[in-house]
Structures are given as structure tokens and as C-alpha cells.
C-alpha positions in Angstrom: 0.0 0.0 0.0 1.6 3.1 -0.8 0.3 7.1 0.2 -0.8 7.3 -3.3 -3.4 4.4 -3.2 -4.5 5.9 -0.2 -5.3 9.2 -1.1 -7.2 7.3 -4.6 -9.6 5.7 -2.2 -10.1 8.7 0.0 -10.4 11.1 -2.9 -12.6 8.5 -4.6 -15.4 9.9 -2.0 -17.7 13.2 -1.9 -16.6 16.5 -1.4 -13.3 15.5 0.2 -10.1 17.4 0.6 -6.5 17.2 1.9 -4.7 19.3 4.3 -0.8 18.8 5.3 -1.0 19.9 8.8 1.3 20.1 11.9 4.0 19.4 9.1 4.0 16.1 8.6 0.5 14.7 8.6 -1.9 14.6 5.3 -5.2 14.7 6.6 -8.3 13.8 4.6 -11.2 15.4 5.5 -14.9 16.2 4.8 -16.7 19.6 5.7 -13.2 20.6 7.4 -13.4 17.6 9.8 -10.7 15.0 9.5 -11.8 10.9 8.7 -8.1 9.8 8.1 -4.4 11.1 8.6 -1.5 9.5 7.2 2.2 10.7 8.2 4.1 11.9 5.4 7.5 10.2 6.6 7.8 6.7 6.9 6.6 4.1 7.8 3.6 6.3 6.8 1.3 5.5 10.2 -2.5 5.7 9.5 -5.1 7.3 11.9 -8.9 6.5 11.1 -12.2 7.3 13.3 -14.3 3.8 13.3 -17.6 2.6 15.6 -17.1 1.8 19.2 -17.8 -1.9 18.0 -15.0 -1.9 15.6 -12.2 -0.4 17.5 -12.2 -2.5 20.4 -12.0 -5.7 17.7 -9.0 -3.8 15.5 -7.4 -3.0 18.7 -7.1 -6.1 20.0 -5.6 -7.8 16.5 -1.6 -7.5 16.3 -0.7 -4.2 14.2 -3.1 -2.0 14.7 -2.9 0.2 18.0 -5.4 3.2 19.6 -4.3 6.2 17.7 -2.3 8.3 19.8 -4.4 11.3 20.8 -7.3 10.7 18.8 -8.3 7.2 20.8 -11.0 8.7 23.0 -13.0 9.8 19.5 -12.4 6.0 18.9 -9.1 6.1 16.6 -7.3 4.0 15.5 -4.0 3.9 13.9 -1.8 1.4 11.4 1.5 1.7 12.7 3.1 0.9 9.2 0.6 1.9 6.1 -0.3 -1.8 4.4 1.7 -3.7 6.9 -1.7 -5.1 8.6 -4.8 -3.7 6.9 -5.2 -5.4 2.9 -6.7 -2.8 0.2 -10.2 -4.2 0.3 -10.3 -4.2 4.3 -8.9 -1.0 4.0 -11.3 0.8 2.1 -13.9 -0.2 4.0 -13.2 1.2 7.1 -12.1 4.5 5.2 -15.8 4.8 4.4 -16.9 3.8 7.6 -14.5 6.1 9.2 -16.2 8.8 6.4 -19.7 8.8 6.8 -19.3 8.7 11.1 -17.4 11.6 10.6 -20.1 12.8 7.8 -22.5 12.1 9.7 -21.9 14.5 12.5 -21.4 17.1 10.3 -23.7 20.1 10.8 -26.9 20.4 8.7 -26.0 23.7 7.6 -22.3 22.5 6.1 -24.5 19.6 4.5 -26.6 21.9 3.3 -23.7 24.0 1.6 -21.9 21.3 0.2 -25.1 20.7 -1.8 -25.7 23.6 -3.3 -22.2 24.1 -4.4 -22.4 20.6 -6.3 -25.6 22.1 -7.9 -24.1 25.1 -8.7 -20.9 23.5 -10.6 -23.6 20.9 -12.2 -25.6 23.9 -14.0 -22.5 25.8 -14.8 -21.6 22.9 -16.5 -24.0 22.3 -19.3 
């Protein structure tokens, strides 16, 4: 798995964008709220929010820790990109990890992501 193939699936969903922040750390994010982080240096650790179900099960398997920080808003973080998760498990939780984080998102931010998709669409034609 490489930072490329990760930012293809996370791009690959609605209205997301990227953000290097504190340096180091390319955060994806919808409505300004961040679903997945991956550090830019390697071993490339991945951060991503999942269900209270989920985390304590990836927790508990070898290679996958609570995300330092971010563990309390049920985190969890691949110490090594690819080194545990596989590309179809992966991608999964990225869009589980994207609409929890969607979902919380305010009505009126849903609201304005709309209507900037409708206004692009009718520029358009």
C-alpha cells in the first residue's frame, strides 16, 4: 500500500479534501473535519475514526494500536501503512470512518456542500 493508493480511495469519495497539517500529517477530510491522517515520513502511520464496536476488535488484532491522541473519538492507527490492513479491508473502514465523521457534520455544512455541487452541475451544461 503506498500514500498514493491511499489518497485514490479517500479522494474517490464526496466533497473530500487534503490538508498537510502540523508538518508532517496529510489529513483527509470532509466539511473541514478530519476521517483519516497519514504521516508523510515513513513508515507512513494511519489514523482513522471507526464505531465503538469496531475499534475494540481492530485494537485487540496485532498491528493495529489506539491512535495516539485521537483514541477517546475511537481512533485507530496502522503503525506501518499496508503492513496489517489489505486494500479491500482498508477501504472499508475509510468509508466507515467517512460517513461517522459525515454524519456528525452540521446540517447547515450539508446543506452547503449541496448547493455548491448544484451550482458546478448547472455551470456545466
Amino acid at each position: 500500500m503506498t500514500i498514493e493508493t491511499l489518497r485514490a480511495i479517500c479522494r474517490a469519495l464526496p466533497d473530500v479534501t487534503e490538508d498537510v497539517k502540523w508538518g508532517q500529517d496529510l489529513a483527509f477530510c470532509i466539511g473541514e473535519k478530519m476521517f483519516a491522517v497519514v504521516n508523510l515520513e515513513p513508515p507512513h502511520q494511519l489514523s482513522f475514526k471507526c464505531t465503538p464496536e469496531s475499534f475494540g476488535e481492530l485494537t485487540e488484532r496485532p498491528g493495529l494500536i489506539p491512535a495516539p491522541y485521537l483514541a477517546r473519538a475511537m481512533w485507530v492507527q496502522e503503525p506501518e501503512l499496508g503492513a496489517t490492513l489489505d486494500r479491500r479491508e482498508l477501504e472499508a473502514l475509510i468509508r466507515t470512518s467517512y460517513a461517522l465523521v459525515q454524519a456528525k457534520l452540521p446540517k447547515r455544512a450539508t446543506t452547503r456542500r449541496k448547493a455548491k455541487k448544484k451550482a458546478r452541475r448547472s455551470r456545466s451544461r
